[in-house]
N, C-alpha and C positions, 0 to 999 in steps of 0.2 A: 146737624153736626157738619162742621167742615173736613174736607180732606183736602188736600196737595200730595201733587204727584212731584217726586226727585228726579228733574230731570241729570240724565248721564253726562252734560258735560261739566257739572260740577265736581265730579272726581278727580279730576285734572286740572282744573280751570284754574290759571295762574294763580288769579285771586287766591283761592283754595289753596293752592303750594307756599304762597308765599306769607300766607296767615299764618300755616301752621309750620313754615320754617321760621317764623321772627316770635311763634311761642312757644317752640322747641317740643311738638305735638307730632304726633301721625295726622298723615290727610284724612282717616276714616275718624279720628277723633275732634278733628276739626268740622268736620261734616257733621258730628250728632249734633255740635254746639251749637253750629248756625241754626241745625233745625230746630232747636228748640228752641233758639233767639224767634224764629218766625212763625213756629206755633204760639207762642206768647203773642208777637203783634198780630195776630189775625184776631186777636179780643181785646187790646189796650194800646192798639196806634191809632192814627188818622188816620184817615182813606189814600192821603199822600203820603203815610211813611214816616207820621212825627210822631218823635218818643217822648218832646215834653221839654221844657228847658230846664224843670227839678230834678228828671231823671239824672241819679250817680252813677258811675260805670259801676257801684256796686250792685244796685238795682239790674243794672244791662245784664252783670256779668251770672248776675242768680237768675234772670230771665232765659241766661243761656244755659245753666248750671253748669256753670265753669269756677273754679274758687275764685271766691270775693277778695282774697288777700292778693293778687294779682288780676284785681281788678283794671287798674290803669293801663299795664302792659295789653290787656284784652284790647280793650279800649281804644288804642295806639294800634293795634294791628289791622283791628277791623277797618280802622280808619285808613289806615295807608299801603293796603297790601295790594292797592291798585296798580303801582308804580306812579308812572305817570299820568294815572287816570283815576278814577271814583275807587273808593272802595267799598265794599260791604256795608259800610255808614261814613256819611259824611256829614259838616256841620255848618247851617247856612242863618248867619244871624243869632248864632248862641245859641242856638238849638240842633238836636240830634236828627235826623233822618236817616230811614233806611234807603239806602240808594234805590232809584226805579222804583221804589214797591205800588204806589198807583199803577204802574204799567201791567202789573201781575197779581195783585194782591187787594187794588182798591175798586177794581169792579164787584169782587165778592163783597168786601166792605158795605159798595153802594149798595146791592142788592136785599143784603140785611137788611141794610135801615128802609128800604125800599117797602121790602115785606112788612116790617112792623109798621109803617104808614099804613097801608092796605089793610091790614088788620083792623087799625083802629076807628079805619072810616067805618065799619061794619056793614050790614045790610047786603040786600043780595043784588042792590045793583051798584054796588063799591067799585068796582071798575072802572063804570062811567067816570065816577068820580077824579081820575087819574089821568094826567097828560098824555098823550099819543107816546111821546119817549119814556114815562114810568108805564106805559102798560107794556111796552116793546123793553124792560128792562125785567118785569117780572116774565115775561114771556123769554126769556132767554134764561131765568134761573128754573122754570120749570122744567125745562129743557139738558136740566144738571149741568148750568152754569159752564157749557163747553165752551172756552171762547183762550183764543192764544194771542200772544205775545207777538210784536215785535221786535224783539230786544236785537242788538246786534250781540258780535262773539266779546265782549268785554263785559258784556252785561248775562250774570248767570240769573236764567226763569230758572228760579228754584222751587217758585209754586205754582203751577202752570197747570190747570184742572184739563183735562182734555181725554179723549177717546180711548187712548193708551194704544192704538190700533196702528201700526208703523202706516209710514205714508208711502205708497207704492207709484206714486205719480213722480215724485224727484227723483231726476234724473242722476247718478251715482256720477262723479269726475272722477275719474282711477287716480288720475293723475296725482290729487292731491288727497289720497290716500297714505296715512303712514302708520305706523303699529302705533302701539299705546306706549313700549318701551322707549321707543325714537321721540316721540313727542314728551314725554315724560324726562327723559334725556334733557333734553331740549329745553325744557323748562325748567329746569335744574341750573343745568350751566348757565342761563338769562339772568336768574335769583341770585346765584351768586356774584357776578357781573357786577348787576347791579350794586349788591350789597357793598363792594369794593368800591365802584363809583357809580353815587346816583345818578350822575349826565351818561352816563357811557350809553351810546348809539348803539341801540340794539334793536330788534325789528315787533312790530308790536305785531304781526303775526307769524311765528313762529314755523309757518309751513316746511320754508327753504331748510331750514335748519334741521326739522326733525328728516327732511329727505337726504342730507348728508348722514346723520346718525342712522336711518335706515342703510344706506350702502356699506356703512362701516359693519352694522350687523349681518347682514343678510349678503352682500360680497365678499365683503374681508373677511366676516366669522370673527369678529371682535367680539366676545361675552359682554351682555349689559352691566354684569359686576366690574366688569373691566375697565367698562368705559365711563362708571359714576365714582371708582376707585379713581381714574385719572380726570376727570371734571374736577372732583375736589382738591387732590394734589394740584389741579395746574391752576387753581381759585387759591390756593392758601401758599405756594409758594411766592418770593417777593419777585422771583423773574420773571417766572411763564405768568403771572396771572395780567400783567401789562403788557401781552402777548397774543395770550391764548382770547381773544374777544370776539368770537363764532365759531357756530360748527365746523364752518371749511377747514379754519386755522386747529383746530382739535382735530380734524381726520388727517388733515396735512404734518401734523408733529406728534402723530400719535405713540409712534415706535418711540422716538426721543424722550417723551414726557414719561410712556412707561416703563425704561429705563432709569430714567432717573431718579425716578418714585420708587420704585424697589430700590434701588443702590439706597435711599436715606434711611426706606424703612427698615432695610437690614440690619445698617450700621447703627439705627435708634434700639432697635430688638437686642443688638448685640451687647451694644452699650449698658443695658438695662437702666439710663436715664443717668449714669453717674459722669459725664461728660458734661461737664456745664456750659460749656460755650455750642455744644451737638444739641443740645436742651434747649436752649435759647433758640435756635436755628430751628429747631424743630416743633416749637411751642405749639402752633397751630397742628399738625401735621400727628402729635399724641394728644391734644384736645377733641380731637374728630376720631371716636370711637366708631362710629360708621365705616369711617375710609378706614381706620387699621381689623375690622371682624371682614369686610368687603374683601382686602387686600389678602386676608390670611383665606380667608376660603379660597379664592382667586389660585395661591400661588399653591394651594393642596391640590387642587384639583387638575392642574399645569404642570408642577411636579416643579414647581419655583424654590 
């Protein structure tokens, strides 16, 4: 029986964020789906990661047990939730692949069918029988198959068999330490960026940015509710959002932006939506039930 370990940076891992923001999911429900997209191919892909050119995303989408009637929409995320880069599955030749999965996925592969060779040779000197690289291949799955990746940080080892034993030898850079909320942050306001403009220049790794939103938290004492309350306001207004395009320019107009966001939402609260031209203007701004529960906690707890 196989196992796979989940490794941690897939709770974040853009990919991750931006799959399950374009299917209007939680990241923890996003996470069950992939894993059960790749406990399915660890017994019905190739050892490179193909799914098949008959494969339907409704197929895909019951492999992940995600509903089959937004099957396409799956389909479409996984495929593009790289940004500018690979996503989850990509498609080369009219066929499906899972991105990378040889890298992580198709040694186990080989090693199966490796075993069932060995089997079949039978006898007790079946060994011999075996190339110097098949006998150094079942000798690494007796070994319980410990053997790691080297994916870089775009590429999430989601099934990465290994020791589970932290590595005490890597050396820690403080430096580019940042919480989980600052990064998180961080990747938030990038997704939505994009979402507005796919070209928009933003940094594909994410460090600089989450160490602004760290100062803003941990200096300023800006609340994380506060500051995903005003990413979103300053992504869905029509001014700040061709403004606001990194974290500096978000710490830098931070006061201005949360101003202004309270000033609409009051006057949309007040309104109670019978203002049709204030409705209009504010379309986006009562669409986003997030940013209005975020903003009301926010201003109970401030005395807003």
């Amino acid at each position: 029986m196989a196992w796979i370990e989940s490794h941690q940076t897939l709770q974040r891992h853009p990919k991750t964020t931006r799959a399950a923001l374009m299917l209007k999911i939680s990241r923890v429900e996003m996470i069950g789906h992939l894993h059960c997209l790749w406990w399915w191919a660890l017994d019905f892909s190739t050892p490179d990661g193909c799914l098949g050119r008959d494969i339907s995303p409704e197929m895909l989408a019951n492999a992940a047990e995600f509903p089959e009637k937004k099957a396409e929409i799956f389909l479409n995320a996984l495929k593009n939730c790289g940004g500018h880069k690979k996503g989850f599955i990509e498609e080369i030749d009219g066929m499906l692949y899972l991105h990378n999965w040889n890298d992580y996925a198709g040694k186990l592969i080989e090693q199966r069918n490796l075993s069932t060779k060995q089997r079949s040779l039978g006898g007790k000197h079946r060994m011999e029988k075996l190339s110097p690289e098949e006998r150094k291949l079942l000798s690494q799955q007796a070994n319980n198959a410990r053997w790691s990746s080297q994916l870089t940080s775009d590429d999430i080892p989601a099934t990465v068999p290994n020791s589970t034993v932290p590595n005490t030898n890597k050396e820690i850079n403080k430096e580019n330490v940042t919480s989980d909320d600052a990064r998180r942050l961080s990747e938030l306001l990038k997704t939505l960026i994009l979402q507005n403009n796919p070209i928009a220049k933003v940094p594909d790794d994410i460090n600089k940015w989450a160490k602004d939103i760290d100062l803003m938290i941990s200096k300023e004492k800006r609340p994380p509710d506060a500051i995903e309350s005003v990413i979103h306001f300053s992504q869905s207004d029509n001014f700040w959002k061709g403004n606001i395009l990194s974290a500096n320019k978000l710490r830098e107009k931070f006061d201005q932006l949360f101003v202004k966001m309270n000033t609409e939402f009051r006057t949309l609260k007040k309104d109670g939506g019978q203002n049709g031209t204030n409705q209009q203007n504010n379309k986006k701004l009562q669409s986003t039930a997030e940013l209005v529960t975020a903003n009301e906690r926010f201003m109970r707890e401030h005395g807003g």
